[in-house]
LODOFI-441075 format. One record per residue (C-alpha): x, z, y negated; residue in one letter. Coordinates in steps of 0.05 Angstrom, whole numbers, padded with zeros to 5 digits, always signed. Layout:
BEGIN
XZYA ...
This chain:
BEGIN
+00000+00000+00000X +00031-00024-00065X +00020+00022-00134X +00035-00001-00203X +00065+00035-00264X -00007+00051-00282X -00007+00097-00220X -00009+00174-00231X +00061+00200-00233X +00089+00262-00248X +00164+00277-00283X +00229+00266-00258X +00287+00277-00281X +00358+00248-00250X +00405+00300-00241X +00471+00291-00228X +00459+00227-00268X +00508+00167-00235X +00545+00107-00268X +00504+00050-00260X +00551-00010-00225X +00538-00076-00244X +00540-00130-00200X +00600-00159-00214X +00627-00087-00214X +00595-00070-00154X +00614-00139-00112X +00686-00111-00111X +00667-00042-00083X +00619-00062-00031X +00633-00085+00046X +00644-00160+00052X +00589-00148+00111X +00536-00093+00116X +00566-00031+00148X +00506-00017+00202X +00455-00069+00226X +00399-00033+00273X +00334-00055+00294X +00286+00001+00308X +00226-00038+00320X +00263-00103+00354X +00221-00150+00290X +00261-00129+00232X +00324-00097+00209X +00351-00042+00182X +00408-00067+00132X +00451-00008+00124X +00506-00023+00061X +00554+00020+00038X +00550+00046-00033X +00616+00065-00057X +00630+00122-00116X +00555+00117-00130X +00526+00183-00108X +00558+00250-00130X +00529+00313-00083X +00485+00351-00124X +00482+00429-00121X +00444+00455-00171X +00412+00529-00185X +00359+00534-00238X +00335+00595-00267X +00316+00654-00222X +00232+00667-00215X +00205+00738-00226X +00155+00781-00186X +00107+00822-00229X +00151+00892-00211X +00214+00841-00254X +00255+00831-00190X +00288+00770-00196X +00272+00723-00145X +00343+00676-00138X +00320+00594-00126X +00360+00570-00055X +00376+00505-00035X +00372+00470+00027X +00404+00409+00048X +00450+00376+00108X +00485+00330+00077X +00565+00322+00056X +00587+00273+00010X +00651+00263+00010X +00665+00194-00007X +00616+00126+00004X +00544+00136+00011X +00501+00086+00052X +00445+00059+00014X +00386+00024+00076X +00347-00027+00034X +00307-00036+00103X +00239-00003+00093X +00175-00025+00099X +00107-00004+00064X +00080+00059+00083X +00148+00086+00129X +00179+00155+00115X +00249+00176+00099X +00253+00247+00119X +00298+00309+00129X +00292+00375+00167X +00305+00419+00142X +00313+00512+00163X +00314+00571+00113X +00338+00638+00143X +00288+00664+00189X +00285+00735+00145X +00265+00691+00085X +00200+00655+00103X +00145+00648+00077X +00184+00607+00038X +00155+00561-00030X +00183+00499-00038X +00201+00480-00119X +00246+00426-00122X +00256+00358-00082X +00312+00320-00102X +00332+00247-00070X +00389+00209-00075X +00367+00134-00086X +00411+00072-00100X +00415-00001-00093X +00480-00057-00075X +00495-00078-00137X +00453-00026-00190X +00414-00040-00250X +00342-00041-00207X +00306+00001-00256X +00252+00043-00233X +00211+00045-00175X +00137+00068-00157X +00141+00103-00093X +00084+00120-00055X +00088+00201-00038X +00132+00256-00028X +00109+00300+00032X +00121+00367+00071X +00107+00367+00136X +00102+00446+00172X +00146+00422+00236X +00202+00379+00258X +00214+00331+00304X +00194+00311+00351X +00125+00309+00318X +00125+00345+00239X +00056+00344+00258X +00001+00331+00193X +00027+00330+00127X +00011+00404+00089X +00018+00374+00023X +00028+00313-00014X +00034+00283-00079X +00022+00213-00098X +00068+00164-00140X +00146+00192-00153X +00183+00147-00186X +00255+00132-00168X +00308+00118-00206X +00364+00070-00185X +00437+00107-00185X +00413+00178-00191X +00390+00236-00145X +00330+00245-00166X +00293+00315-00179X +00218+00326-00172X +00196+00397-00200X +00130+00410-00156X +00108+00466-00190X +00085+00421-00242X +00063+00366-00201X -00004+00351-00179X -00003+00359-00114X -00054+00368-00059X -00045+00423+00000X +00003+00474+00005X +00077+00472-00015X +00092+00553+00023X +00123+00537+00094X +00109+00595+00138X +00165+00587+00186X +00218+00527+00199X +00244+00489+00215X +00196+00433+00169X +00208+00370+00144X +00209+00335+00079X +00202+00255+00067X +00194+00205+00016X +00130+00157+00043X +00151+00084+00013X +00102+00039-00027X +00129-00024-00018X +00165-00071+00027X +00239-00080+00014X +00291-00129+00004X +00372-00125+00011X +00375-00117-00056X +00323-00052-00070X +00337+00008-00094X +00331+00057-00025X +00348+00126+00006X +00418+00138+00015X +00457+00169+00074X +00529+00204+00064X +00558+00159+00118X +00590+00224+00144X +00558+00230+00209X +00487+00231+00228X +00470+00307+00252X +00407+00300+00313X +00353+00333+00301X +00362+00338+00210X +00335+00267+00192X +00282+00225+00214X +00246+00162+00198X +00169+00150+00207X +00175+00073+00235X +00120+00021+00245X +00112+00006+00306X +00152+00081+00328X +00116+00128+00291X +00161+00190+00286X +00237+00178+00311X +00307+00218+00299X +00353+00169+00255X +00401+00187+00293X +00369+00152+00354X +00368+00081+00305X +00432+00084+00282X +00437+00116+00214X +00511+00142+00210X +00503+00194+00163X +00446+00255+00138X +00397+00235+00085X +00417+00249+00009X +00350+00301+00010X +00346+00376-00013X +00295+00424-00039X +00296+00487-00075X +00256+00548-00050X +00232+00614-00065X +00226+00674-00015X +00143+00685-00032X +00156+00760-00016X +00236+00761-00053X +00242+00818-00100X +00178+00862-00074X +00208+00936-00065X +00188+01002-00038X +00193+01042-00096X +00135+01106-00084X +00178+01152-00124X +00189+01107-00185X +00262+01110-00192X +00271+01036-00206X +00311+01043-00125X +00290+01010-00062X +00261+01080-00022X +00304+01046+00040X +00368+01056-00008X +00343+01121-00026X +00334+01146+00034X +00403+01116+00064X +00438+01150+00009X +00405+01212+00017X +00371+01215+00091X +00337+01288+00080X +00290+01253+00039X +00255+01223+00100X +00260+01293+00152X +00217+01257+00201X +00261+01195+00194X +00195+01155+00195X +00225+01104+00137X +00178+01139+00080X +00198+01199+00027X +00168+01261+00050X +00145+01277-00012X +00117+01208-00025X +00081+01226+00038X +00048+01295+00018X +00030+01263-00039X -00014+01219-00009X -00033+01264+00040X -00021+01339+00012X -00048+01366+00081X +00023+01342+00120X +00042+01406+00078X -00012+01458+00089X +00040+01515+00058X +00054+01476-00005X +00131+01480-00006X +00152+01408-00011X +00168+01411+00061X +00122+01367+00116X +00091+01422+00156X +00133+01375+00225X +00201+01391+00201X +00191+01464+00190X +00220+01513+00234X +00177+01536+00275X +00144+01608+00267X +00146+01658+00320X +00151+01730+00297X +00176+01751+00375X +00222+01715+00380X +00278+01747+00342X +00350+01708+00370X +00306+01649+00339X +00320+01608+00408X +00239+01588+00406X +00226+01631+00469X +00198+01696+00473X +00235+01725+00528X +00270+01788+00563X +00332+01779+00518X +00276+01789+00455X +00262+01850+00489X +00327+01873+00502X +00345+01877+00425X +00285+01921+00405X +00298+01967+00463X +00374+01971+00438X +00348+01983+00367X +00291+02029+00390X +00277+02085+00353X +00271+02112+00274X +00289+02050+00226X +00350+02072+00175X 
């Protein structure tokens, strides 16, 4: 499905902003013949060209988020690819086929919100201009089947020479950008058929890891790039957001953690059940029936007879009141 200009869009902004390389320029860095040739569907072909000096790799950490309590919650990035020196633009796509990555956060950080996805996009010989693509897309699994897509939005547009940066947050999208649990993939859906000369995804030539990048094929449907021959990870990323980062336990208002508190200082937690006693009789003053600040299961316990204090009341009890029987002095 083909979109024009007058499409809905949303901003973009090229970070890591690359040289544009003319064609003359460009005919003396590119391969006299296309560095990979593979046929995924046995009709067409992938033509796979190298790219070099165009892409820079593109780390970038924008401003922290806050919770309501004014923890700061730090942006992360995710990505698999290395650049280290050509990138691989693939020209080879067809309306309505994916580029995609898959991507893993720490297990201990999920839910997760995703921000920021940022593509690296290029053509042979530069100077393309802009192009309407169809959708960006997370998808809540990965291969071999990402499953239905969780959220969407319609018309990106690409810029030739740059890595491209969508902020989502002010994008308007459809579904749900939190992933509850990974790994999940990302793609770029593509509008419109290409030719060897289109702006197009980029690889970092560096290796294709199995399992990180994928391409949704006519014909195919979901399939590892790996499997068709792509030689290097896809020049994809997003920033996230923990959805629970910077939430603390603070019952006694200290402005500290009450699992620091209580690791600096464990006779605040005598039951060691992970809460402040007196956070606890204050929600519940009967856990301290005699009102001294203590939870009535850590005191000692009472028993007048039994005087070595051993918690038995026994012959050896009796023993010291018959040795110290008679008139008190």
């Amino acid at each position: 499905m083909s979109r024009h200009l007058s499409s809905p869009l949303f901003l973009m902004s090229a970070c890591a902003a690359l040289v544009t390389v003319g064609a003359e320029a460009a005919l003396g860095q590119v391969s006299a013949a296309p560095v990979e040739s593979i046929t995924p569907s046995g009709e067409r072909e992938f033509t796979l060209t190298s790219h070099a000096g165009a892409l820079a790799s593109s780390r970038i950490v924008q401003s922290g988020f806050t919770t309501e309590g004014g923890a700061p919650c730090p942006d992360e990035i995710l990505e698999n690819f290395n650049i280290i020196g050509q990138t691989v633009a693939v020209p080879g796509f067809v309306a309505n086929e994916e580029c995609a990555v898959i991507l893993n956060a720490p297990p201990s950080h999920y839910p997760i919100e995703i921000t920021k996805i940022r593509i690296g996009w290029s053509s042979v010989f530069g100077g393309q201009g802009q192009s309407l693509e169809d959708a960006l897309r997370i998808y809540p699994n990965g291969l071999p089947n990402p499953g239905a897509f969780q959220w969407e939005v319609e018309g990106p547009v690409m810029t030739d020479g740059s890595i491209n940066e969508f902020d989502l947050t002010s994008a308007p999208g459809t579904g749900s950008r939190i992933v509850n649990g990974g790994p999940f993939t990302v793609s770029l859906r593509i509008a419109n058929n290409m030719t060897p000369s289109s702006a197009a995804p980029n690889h970092d030539g560096n290796g294709c890891q199995a399992g990180k990048n994928a391409i949704f094929a006519q014909g195919l449907g979901w399939v590892d790039a790996c499997a068709l021959g792509v030689s290097g990870d896809w020049i994809m990323s997003v920033t996230y957001r923990q959805v629970e980062c910077g939430q603390v336990n603070d019952c006694d208002g200290n402005g500290t953690d009450d699992a620091i508190d209580i690791a600096n200082n464990p006779s605040l937690d005598c039951n060691s059940n992970g809460q402040i006693d007196s956070c606890e009789i204050d929600a519940n003053p009967s856990l301290d029936a005699n009102g001294n600040g203590v939870l009535d299961v850590c005191e000692p316990m009472s028993c007048s007879g039994d005087l070595n204090g051993d918690g038995v009341v026994n012959g050896i009890d009796l023993a010291t009141v018959l040795t110290n029987w008679g008139i008190c002095k």
